[in-house]
DRENNUKE-480136 format. One record per residue (C-alpha): x, y, z. Coordinates in steps of 0.25 Angstrom, whole numbers, plus 5000, padded with zeros to 4 digits. Layout:
XYZ;...
***
This chain:
519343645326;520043795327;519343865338;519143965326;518443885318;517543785326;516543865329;516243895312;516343735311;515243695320;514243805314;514643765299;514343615303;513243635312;512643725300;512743645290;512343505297;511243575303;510643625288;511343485282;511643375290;512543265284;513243135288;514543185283;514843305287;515743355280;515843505285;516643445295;517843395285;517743565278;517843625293;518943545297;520043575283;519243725283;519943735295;521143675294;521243775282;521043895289;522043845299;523143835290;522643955281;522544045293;523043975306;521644035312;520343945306;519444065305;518344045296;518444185290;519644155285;519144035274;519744065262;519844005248;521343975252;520743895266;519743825258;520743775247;521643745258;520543685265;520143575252;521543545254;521543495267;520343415264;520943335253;522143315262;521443275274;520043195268;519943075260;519543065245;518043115246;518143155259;519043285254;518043305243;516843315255;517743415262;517843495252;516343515248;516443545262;517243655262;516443725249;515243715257;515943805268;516543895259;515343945254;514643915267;515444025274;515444135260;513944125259;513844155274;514944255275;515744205285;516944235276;517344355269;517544295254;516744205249;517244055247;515844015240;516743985225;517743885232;517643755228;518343625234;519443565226;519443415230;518643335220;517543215223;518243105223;518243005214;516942915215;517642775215;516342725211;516242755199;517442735194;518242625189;519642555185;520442485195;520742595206;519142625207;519042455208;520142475218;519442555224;518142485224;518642355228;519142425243;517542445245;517242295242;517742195255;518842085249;518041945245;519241895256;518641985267;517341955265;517541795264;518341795276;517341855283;516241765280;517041645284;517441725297;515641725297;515641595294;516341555304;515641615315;516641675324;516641665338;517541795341;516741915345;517442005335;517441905322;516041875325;515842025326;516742055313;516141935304;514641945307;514742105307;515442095292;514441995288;513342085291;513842205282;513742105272;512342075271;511942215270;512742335265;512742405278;513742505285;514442435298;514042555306;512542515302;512842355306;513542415319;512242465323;511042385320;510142345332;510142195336;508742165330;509242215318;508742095309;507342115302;506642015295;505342045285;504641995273;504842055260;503642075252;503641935247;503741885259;505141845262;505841875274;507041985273;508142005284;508642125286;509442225297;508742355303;509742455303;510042605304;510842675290;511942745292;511842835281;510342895281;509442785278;509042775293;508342645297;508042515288;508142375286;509342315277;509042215272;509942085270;510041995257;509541855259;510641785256;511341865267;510241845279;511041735284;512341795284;511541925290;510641855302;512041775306;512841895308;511841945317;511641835324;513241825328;513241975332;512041985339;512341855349;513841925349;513142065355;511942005363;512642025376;513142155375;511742205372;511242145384;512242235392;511942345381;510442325386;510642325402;511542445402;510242525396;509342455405;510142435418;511242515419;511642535434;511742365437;512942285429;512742215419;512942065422;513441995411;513941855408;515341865416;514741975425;515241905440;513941875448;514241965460;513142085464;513542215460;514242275470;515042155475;516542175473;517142115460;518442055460;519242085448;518941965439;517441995442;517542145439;518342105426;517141995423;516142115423;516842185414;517342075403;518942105408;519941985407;519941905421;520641775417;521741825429;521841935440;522941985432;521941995420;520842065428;521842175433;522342205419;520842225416;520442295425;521642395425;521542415410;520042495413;520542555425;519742465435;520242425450;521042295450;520542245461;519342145468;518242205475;518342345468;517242335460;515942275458;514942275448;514342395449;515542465450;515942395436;514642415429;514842585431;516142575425;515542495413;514642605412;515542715409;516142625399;514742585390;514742665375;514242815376;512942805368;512542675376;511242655375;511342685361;512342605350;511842715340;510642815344;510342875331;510042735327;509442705342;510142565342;510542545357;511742465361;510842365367;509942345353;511342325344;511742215336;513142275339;513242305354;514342245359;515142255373;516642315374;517742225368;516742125363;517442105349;518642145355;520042065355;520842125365;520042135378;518842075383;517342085380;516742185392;515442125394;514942275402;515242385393;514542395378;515042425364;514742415349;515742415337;515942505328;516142505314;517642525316;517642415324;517042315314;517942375303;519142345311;518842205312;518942185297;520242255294;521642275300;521942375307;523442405308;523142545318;522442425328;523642325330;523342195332;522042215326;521642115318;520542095308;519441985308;520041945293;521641945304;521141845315;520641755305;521841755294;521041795282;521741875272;521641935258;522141865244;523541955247;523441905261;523342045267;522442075279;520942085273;520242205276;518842265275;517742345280;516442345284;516042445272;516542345262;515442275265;514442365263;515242395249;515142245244;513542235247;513242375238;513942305227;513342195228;512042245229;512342325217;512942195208;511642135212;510742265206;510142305219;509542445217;510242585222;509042625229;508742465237;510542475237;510442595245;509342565253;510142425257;511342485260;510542615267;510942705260;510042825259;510642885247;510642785234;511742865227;512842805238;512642675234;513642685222;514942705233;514542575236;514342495222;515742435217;515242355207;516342375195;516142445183;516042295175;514742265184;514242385183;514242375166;513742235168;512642265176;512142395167;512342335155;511342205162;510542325162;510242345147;510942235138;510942305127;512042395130;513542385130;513942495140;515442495137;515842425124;516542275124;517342235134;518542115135;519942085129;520142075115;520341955108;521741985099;521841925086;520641835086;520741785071;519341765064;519241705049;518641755037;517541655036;517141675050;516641805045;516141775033;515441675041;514841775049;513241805043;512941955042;512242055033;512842185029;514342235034;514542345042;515842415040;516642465050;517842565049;518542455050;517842335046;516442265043;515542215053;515042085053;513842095061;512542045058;511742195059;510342125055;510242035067;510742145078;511342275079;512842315083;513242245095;514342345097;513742475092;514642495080;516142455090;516542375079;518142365082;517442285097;516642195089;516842045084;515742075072;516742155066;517842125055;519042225049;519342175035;520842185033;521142235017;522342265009;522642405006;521942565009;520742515015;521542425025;522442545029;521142645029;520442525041;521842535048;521742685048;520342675054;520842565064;522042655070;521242775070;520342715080;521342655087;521742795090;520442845094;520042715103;521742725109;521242865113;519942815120;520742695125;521542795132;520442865138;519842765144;521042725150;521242855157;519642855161;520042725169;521342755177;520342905180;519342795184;518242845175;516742755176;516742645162;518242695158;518642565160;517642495149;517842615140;519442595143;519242425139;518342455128;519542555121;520442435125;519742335118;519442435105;521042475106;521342335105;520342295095;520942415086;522342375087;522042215083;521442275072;522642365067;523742245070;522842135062;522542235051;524142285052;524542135051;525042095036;524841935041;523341965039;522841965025;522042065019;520542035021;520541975033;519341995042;519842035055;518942015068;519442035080;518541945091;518341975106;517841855114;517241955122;516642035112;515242095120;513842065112;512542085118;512141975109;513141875114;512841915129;511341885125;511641735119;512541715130;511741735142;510641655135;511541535133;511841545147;510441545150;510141425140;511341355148;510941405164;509441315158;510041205153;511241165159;511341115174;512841085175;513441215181;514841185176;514341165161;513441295161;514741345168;515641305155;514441355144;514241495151;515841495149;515841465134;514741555132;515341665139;516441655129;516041625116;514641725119;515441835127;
***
């Protein structure tokens, strides 16, 4: 930063970290376009020169430079130090009243339509990335990487965990205990990234397998270089003799095949050896080095941190399930059996996608020919995973707090950025909640035109008739009340009467006047979608459906062909009755009992769905 300006940063951070420490921190994002602001106001970043005109100017740099979200962080960022520096006078006006112009984002969700489903869907991993992984797991690979890759990917699917978490669980990370009926539970001990400290995630049984497998492959792919992990904290002055270490004493001179041999180099020729040794900057030459000499330079080149892979979680490189040595899934050079490493989460990532910036990089889906249904390259994330469990977990009706708890999360209320279930599931799944409630009025296509006969009405057995606006109702209200609380143009029960004359023209007049009113509402709800708005979408099909009720009603009653007393009905094969979903999960039920043969049950189910809705 400005040399004018520096020293005011670290004080602001340093004091607001100190009195309240975040992950975040976000101070950071309003220092840097505060400055750059004063910078362009002023050509001098002084901060006795913040000014309503910096800090409008300041929002705008923010939009410009941060993401959706990001900007909207910034911002808040920036009120804070406005009022910050008024209320400690370190300005001469106060900048207490300004207030940031950028907006929250949009909360994608909550919302719905197709660009909020769009959106959604991105979260989710592709039904094609996931299969071809789990035949790539299937298959066991024998390639370092693949093997990585696959059994890596499988376990983010057994527990919805962050890959920097997975990265860093200790080898003896698998627990095993009884439940309080007795059963055995498998699980991992593991380290939260976001606050819930230490605990046991525990996997679903029908996963264990899949969970204790991928373990297995990555633990016997990384035993070695925890050996080495293990002698460099022990024994750290003698080399480490590995499996291709040459058999020599320490201070014999090495010739160039057995100083390459020590350190995991290509030595198929002299040629090659050179080329080796040349590219890190090592003499080309027999009986310049020896062991010893070998083992110091290894030294200088083992991670920073070493003992530790992470100290805050005290896991040592020689206690995780993830040390690994240089280049061990690696495709370019060869595997240094001397100098440790451990990927990252970058690393994993980039084995799933393309990466045009790399090359010749190429994806796990790449080396073995998978694409997707448009024959594009497939791509995914390690967060996808994570995405997919949460909304599974929520499908299944796994509670918020045992959700979070899973997931460690220690904040319940961040389980919704997770939770993609669509708005269908989520009526579904509310409405299983209390059966006798209709959340959003009927659903599905109109039947056009359906014809029903007079005797089929007369037929129908019912007390007193209740007149509608536009009709009579035929439903029986001794035996139960209104189905469809009073929406009597949405109902089957109900039958407009055509007649000759005043009273016919007086039920037209009261048909088209609501078709105005419901157009209007129709029209609303339409907007509320394309804005994205929660539920527009059923208020917008429920509009539909009445609009297009309406109109039938006008042409039919409009039409010379039909006589005068004709009972019209317009039917809906998918006209919703709590009463009809009632018979028809019992018939079901009756069937599931009865009926053996899966392909019958398979037929009725069918023709009970239909005629029952």
């Amino acid at each position: 930063m400005n040399d004018g300006f520096i020293d005011f940063a670290k004080a602001y951070f340093r004091y607001q970290q100190g009195h309240k420490p975040t992950e975040t921190k976000n101070e950071s994002k309003a220092l840097r376009v505060i400055e750059a602001a004063l910078l362009q106001a002023n050509e001098l970043a002084d901060v006795a020169r913040i000014n309503f005109a910096v800090l409008d100017e300041a929002a705008v740099i923010a939009r410009g430079h941060y993401s959706p979200g990001a900007d909207y962080q910034c911002g808040r960022e920036i009120e804070r130090l406005a009022r910050f520096i008024s209320e400690r006078q370190l300005i001469a006006n106060g900048l207490s009243t300004w207030r940031s112009p950028i907006k929250k984002a949009r909360d994608i969700t909550i919302q719905t339509g197709s660009k909020a489903k769009a959106i959604q869907d991105r979260k989710l991993p592709s039904p094609e990335a996931t299969g071809a992984l789990a035949e790539i797991f299937a298959n066991e690979p024998t390639n370092p990487k693949d093997n990585f890759t696959s059994s890596t990917f499988a376990m983010t699917m057994c527990a919805p965990s962050r890959i920097s978490e997975i990265m860093e669980l200790p080898v003896d990370c698998e627990v095993e205990e009884p439940d309080s009926k007795g059963d055995i539970q498998y699980g991992w001990r593991f380290y939260s990234a976001k606050g819930f400290e230490g605990d046991i995630k525990w996997i679903p049984e029908v996963m264990v397998p899949i969970a204790k497998e991928a373990i297995r492959r990555i633990r016997a792919l990384t035993d070695e270089p925890r050996k080495l992990a293990k002698w460099l904290e022990t024994n750290p002055e003698k080399p480490y003799r590995h499996s291709d270490c040459p058999d020599v004493a320490d201070d014999d001179p090495l010739t160039i095949f057995q100083a390459c041999a020590f350190l995991g180099l290509a030595r198929h020729t002299r040629k090659a050896c050179t080329t080796s040794l040349y590219q890190i900057k090592l003499a080309q030459k027999d009986n310049v080095h020896t062991l010893n000499s070998l083992w110091q330079r290894t030294l200088m080149n083992q991670p920073q941190t070493h003992p530790w892979l992470n100290e805050k979680k005290r896991i040592k490189y020689s206690e995780a399930l993830f040390c690994m040595t240089r280049n061990l899934i690696g495709d370019q050079r060869g595997t240094s059996p001397v100098v440790l490493w451990a990927p990252s989460p970058d690393v994993f990532n980039n084995t799933l996608s393309p990466r045009e910036s790399l090359g010749n990089h190429k994806s796990i889906f790449d080396r073995y020919g998978y694409k997707n249904g448009r024959g594009q390259p497939i791509k995914l994330t390690s967060h996808q995973a994570r995405h997919l469990l949460n909304t599974l977990a929520n499908r299944g009706g796994l509670s918020q707090e045992q959700l979070a708890k899973w997931a460690g999360r220690a904040e319940q209320k961040h389980n919704r950025v997770y939770n993609h279930m669509s708005e269908w599931e989520m009526v579904a799944k509310a409405e299983t909640l209390d059966t006798t409630l209709t959340l959003f009025g009927p659903q599905g296509e109109v039947s056009r035109h359906v014809p029903v006969t007079t005797q089929d009405v007369n037929l129908m057995e019912r007390g007193a008739m209740h007149v509608s606006p536009w009709g009579v109702c035929s439903h029986d209200f001794i035996m139960s009340p209104c189905d469809k609380f009073r929406d009597c143009l949405n109902c089957e029960e109900h039958v407009c009467i055509k007649c000759s004359g005043p009273d016919n023209a007086n039920r037209l007049t009261r048909i088209r006047e609501r078709l105005t009113q419901v157009e209007r509402d129709y029209a609303s709800a339409r907007l509320a979608l394309a804005e994205g708005y929660s539920g527009a979408d059923r208020w917008f099909e429920y509009h539909q459906k009445t609009v297009d009720r309406l109109r039938q009603l006008i042409e039919i009653l409009e039409n010379p062909e039909v006589e005068d007393g004709a009972q019209i009905k317009l039917r809906d094969g998918k006209d919703f009755s709590h009463l009809r979903r009632v018979i028809r999960m019992k018939a079901i039920d009756a069937l599931a009992r009865d009926m053996p043969n899966a392909a019958l049950l398979s037929d009725m189910k069918e023709m009970l769905g239909g005629r029952l809705g």
